[in-house]
C-alpha positions in Angstrom: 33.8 18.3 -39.5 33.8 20.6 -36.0 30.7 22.1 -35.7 31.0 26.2 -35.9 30.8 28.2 -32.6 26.7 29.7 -33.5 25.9 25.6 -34.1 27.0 25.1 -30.4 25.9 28.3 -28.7 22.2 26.9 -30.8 23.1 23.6 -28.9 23.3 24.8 -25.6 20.2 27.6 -26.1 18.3 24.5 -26.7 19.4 22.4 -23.9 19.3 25.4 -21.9 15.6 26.4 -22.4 14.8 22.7 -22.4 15.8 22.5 -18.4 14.0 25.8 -17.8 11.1 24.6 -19.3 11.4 20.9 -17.2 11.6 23.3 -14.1 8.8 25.1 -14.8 6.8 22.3 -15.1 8.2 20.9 -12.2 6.7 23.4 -10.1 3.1 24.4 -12.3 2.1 20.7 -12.2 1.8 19.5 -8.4 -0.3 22.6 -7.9 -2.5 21.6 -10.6 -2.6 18.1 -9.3 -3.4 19.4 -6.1 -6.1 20.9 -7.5 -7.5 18.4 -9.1 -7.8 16.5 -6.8 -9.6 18.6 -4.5 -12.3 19.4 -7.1 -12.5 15.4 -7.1 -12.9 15.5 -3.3 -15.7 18.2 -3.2 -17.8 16.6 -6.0 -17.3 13.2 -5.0 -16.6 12.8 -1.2 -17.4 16.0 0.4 -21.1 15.5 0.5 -20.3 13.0 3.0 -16.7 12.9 4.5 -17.0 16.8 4.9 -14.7 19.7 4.6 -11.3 18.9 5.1 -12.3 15.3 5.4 -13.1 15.5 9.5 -15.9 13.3 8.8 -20.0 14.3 9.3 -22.8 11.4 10.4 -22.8 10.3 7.0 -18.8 9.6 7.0 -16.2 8.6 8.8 -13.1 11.2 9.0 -10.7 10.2 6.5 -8.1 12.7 8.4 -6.1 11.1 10.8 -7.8 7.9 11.1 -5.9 4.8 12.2 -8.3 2.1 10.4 -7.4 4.1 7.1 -3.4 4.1 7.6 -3.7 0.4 8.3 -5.3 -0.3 5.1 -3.2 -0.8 1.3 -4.2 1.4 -1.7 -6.0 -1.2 -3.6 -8.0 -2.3 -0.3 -9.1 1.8 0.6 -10.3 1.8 -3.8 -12.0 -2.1 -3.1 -13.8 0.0 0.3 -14.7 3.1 -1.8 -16.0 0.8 -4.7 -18.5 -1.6 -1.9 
């Protein structure tokens, strides 16, 4: 049976509003990533890597630092965990 003309106009609404809503998304959730994770930086590393992470005498300067770039992901979480 061919499917009547308001069964693929519902079709293609739906597909439609599903790829708006995939963009929208696309571009809400980075920011709230973002912003996540800097309310993870101010409560957890702040204190002592400073603002903008250019280091205080308690921390190093995670911004820009050579030692840092060198180092894998699992070895920076093993040096945050010590």
């Amino acid at each position: 049976m061919k499917p009547s003309v308001l069964q693929s106009f519902d079709t293609m609404a739906r597909s439609m509003y599903f790829w708006l809503l995939v963009l929208v998304l696309a571009e809400v959730a980075p920011a709230q990533v973002k912003g996540a994770g800097e309310q993870q930086y101010a409560a957890l590393c702040a204190g002592c890597h400073g603002e903008g992470a250019a280091g205080t005498d308690r921390g190093p300067a995670l911004v820009n630092n050579r030692a840092l770039r060198r180092r894998s992901e699992a070895q920076i979480r093993r040096l945050i965990r010590e």
